[in-house]
N, C-alpha and C positions, 0 to 999 in steps of 0.2 A: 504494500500500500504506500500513497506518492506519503510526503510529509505537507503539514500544513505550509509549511516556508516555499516547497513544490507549488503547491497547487495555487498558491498566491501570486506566484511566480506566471501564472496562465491569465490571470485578471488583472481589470482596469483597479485598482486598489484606489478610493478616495479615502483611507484614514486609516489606519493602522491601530489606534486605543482611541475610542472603539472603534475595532477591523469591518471594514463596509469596503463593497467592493462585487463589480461586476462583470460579462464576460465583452469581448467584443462583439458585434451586432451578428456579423457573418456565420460565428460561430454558432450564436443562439440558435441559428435559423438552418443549425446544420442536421438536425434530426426531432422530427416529433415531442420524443421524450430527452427532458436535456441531461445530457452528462452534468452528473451529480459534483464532479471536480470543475466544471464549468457552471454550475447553478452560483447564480448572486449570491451574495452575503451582506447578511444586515443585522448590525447589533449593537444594542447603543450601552453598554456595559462590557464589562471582561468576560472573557471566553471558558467559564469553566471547565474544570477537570475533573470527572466523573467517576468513580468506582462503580461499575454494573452491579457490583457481588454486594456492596452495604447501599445502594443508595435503595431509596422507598416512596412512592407515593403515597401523599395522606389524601383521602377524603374528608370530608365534612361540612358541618352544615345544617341546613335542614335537610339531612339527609339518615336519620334514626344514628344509630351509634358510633357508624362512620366507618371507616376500613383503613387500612393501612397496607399496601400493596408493594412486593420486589417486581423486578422483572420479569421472572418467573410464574408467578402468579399470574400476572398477564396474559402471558403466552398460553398458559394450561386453564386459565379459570374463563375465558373467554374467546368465543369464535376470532378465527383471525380474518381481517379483512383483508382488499387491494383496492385504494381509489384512484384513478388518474386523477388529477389536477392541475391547474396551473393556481402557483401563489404568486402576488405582486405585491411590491411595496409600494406604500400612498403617495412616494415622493418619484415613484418611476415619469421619465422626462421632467424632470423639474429645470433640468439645463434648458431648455425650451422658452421656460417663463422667466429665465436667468435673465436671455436676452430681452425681456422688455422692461426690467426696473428688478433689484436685489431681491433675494429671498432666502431663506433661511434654510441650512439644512445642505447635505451632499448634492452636487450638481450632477443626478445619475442622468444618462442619454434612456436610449431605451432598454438597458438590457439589465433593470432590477423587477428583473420576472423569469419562471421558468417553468417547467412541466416534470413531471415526476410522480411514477408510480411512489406511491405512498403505501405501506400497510406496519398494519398493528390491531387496532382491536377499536368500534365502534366506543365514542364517547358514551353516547346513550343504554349499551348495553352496563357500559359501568356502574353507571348512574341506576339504573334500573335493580344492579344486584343488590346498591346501597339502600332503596328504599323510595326512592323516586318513584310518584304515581301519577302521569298525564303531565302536559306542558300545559306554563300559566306563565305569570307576569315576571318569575323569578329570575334570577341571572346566576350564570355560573361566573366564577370570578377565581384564575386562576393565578400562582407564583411560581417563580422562578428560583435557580439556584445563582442564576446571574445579577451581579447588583449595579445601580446606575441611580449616581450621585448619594454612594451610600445605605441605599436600600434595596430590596428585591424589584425587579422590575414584577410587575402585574399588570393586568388588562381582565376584562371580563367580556362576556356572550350572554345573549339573550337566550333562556332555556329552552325554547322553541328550536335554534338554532344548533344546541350544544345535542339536542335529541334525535336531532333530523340525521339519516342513514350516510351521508356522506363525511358527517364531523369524524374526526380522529383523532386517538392517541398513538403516534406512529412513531416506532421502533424501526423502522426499516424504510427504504429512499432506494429504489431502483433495483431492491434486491437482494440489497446490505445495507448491516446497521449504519445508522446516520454518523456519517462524520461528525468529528469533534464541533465544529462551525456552523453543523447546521442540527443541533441541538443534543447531543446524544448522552444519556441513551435514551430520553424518552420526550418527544414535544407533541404539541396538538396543531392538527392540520384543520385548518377550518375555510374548506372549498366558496370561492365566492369573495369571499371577505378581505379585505386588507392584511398583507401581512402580520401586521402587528398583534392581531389577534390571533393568531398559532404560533405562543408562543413556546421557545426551546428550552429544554434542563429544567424538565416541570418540578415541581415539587408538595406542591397544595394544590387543590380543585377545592373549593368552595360552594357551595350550592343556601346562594343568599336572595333578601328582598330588594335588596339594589343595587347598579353596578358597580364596579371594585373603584374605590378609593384613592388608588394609588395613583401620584401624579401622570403616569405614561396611559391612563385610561380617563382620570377627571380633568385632565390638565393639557393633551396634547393631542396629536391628531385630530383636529376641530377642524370644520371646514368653514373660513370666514367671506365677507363678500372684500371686496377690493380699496376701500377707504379704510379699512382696520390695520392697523399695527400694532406693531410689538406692544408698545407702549398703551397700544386701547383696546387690546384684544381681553375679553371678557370670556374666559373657558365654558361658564356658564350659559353663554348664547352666541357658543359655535355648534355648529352640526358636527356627528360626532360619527366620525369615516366609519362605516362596516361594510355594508356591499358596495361592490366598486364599479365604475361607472365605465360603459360601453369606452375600446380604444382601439389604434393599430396603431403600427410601426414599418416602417420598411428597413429591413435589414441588408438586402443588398440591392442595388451597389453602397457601399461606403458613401458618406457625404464629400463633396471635392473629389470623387473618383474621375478617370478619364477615359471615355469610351469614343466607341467604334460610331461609327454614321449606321445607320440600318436597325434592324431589328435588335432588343438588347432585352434580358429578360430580369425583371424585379420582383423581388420576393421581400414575405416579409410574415408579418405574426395579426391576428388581431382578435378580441374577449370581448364579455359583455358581462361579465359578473355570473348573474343568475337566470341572464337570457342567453337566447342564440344569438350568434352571427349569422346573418341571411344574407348580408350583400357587403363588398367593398371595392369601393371604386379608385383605381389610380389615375395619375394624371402625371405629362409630360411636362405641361406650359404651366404649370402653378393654379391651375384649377378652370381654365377656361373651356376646357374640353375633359372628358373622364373617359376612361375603359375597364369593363367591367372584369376582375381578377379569376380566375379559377378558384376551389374553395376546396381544402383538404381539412376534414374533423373527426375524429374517433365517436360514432353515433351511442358507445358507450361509455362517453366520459363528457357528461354534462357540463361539468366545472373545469372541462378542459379548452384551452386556448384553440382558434382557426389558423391555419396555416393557409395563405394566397398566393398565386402564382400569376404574373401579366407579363405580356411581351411585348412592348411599345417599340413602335418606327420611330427612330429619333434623328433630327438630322441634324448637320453639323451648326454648332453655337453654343450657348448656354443655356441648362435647362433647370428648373424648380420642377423637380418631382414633387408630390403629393400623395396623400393617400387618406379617404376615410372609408369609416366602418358605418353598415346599418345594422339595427339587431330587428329581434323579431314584434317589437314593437312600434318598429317603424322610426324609430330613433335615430340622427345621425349626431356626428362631429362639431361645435362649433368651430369656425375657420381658422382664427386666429389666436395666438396666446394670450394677448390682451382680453379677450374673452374670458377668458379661464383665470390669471394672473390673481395670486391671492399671496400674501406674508410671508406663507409659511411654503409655498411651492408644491402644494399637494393635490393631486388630481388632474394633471395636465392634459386634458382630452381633444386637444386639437387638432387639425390635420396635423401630422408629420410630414414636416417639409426637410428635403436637402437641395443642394445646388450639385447636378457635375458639368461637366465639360464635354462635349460630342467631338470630333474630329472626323 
């Protein structure tokens, strides 16, 4: 197995404490399911070091007497799952919104996202042995063994959510346990959702009447409109990121690549949260015309990303590639970042533009 100083060595690294860091574009777009040494990394505390043989999960809650769970346990006291997914973090393109005014936060392009067989054991079946009866208003509210700014990172899920057949607690990433980085040995995979809420190196699952407390769920990932800053931002009435909002990407060609006159073929990624992709359109001239892409999706993996394919006549000059997505609500892209542009750089869903050169 590579070492982590390796496999760091393959990525864009924007920070080292805490290590964040993603792959290049072409790469993402090199296979359906993404190599697990090339999947993003996002962490906003220290990278734990785990013992499989002593560590435990605790339950509790309103949950009757609670449980107390090894690895093991897991693996034998409950069905084993496999979900595809795509996870994304709320700041993916945020370099995007960079260029219309500051924002806060790693300037990821687009490739803080990825896809990955997932398994381990159904959240809901846990909950369920614990004493959980029917979904209601409650929240599950989970911790970590990772700390940031001195305390455990936390975050919570709506119990509807935490119950639904696709949530996980996943021990395993493509077929092997999860790398040190990307949570191991045990995180929750919560398809649909924002990263930050599958969080890694669990350690508590809580099952409470409100959501978790902790700054990185009362405090951050808010969604603000465009006149808030630092300075006026009120956590209390920001929107508070879970499902994540209809996107694409073109991953090839590279932005400033230099191509051929004629036929030239672009690819690229595009999601919708908890809908389909039904349509995505590129463009050569920066949206004045569009072509509609070919569409690649695993019909059994809901919460998994589209894969698109177009081949554009391009002739010699400069061109502003484009690209958006529709989902199945009939939903598109707004045009521009300035649309989207908020403090904190989160949720960049505008077209994806680059520039290349034709010869």
């Amino acid at each position: 197995m590579s070492s982590l100083s390796e496999r760091k060595a393959r990525l864009i690294v924007h920070g080292d404490d805490p290590y964040n860091a993603e792959p290049p574009l072409d790469r993402l777009r090199a296979a359906y399911r993404t190599a697990t040494r090339d999947f993003y990394v996002r962490s906003h505390g220290d990278l734990p070091d785990l013992d499989p043989d002593t560590w435990r999960l605790i339950v509790e809650g309103d949950v009757g007497p609670g449980m107390q769970l090894s690895l093991r346990d897991l693996r034998t006291r409950f069905p084993e799952v496999t979900v595809t997914a795509t996870m994304q973090c709320a700041g993916n393109r945020r370099a995007d919104m960079r260029a219309v005014a500051p924002v806060s936060g790693d300037p990821w392009d687009g490739g803080a996202i990825g896809t990955a067989d997932w398994t381990g054991v159904r959240l809901g079946d846990l909950l369920s042995e614990a004493g959980i009866r029917g979904a209601d208003h409650r929240h599950v509210a989970f911790e970590s063994h990772d700390r940031v700014e001195g305390q455990p990172y936390g975050v919570s899920i709506p119990l509807a959510k935490a119950l639904a057949p696709e949530t996980l607690l996943a021990y395993a990433m493509n077929g092997d346990p999860l790398l040190r980085e990307h949570g191991f040995p045990l995180r929750a995979v919560v398809p649909g959702y924002a990263g930050v809420r599958s969080p890694k190196w669990l350690r508590r699952i809580t099952v409470q009447d409100r959501p978790s407390d902790n700054p990185i769920q009362a405090g951050d990932y808010k969604l603000y409109p465009p006149d808030v800053t630092t300075e006026t931002a009120d956590p209390t009435r920001g929107h508070t990121i879970d499902v994540m909002p209809l996107n694409a990407a073109i991953c090839e060609p590279a932005r400033g690549a230099a191509l051929r006159a004629g036929p030239n073929r672009i690819r690229g990624y595009a999601l919708a949260g908890d809908r389909a992709v039904v349509r995505v359109d590129v463009s050569g001239d920066g949206g004045r015309s569009w072509a509609q892409a070919a569409l690649e999706h695993d019909p059994g993996a809901p919460f998994a990303w589209t894969f698109w394919t177009v081949d554009l006549d391009l002739p010699p000059g400069e061109h502003e590639l484009a690209v958006r997505a529709w989902d199945s609500a009939g939903q598109t892209q707004p045009a521009l970042p300035d649309d989207v542009w908020n403090h904190k750089g989160y949720l960049c869903t505008c077209w994806h533009r680059l520039r290349v050169s034709v010869t």
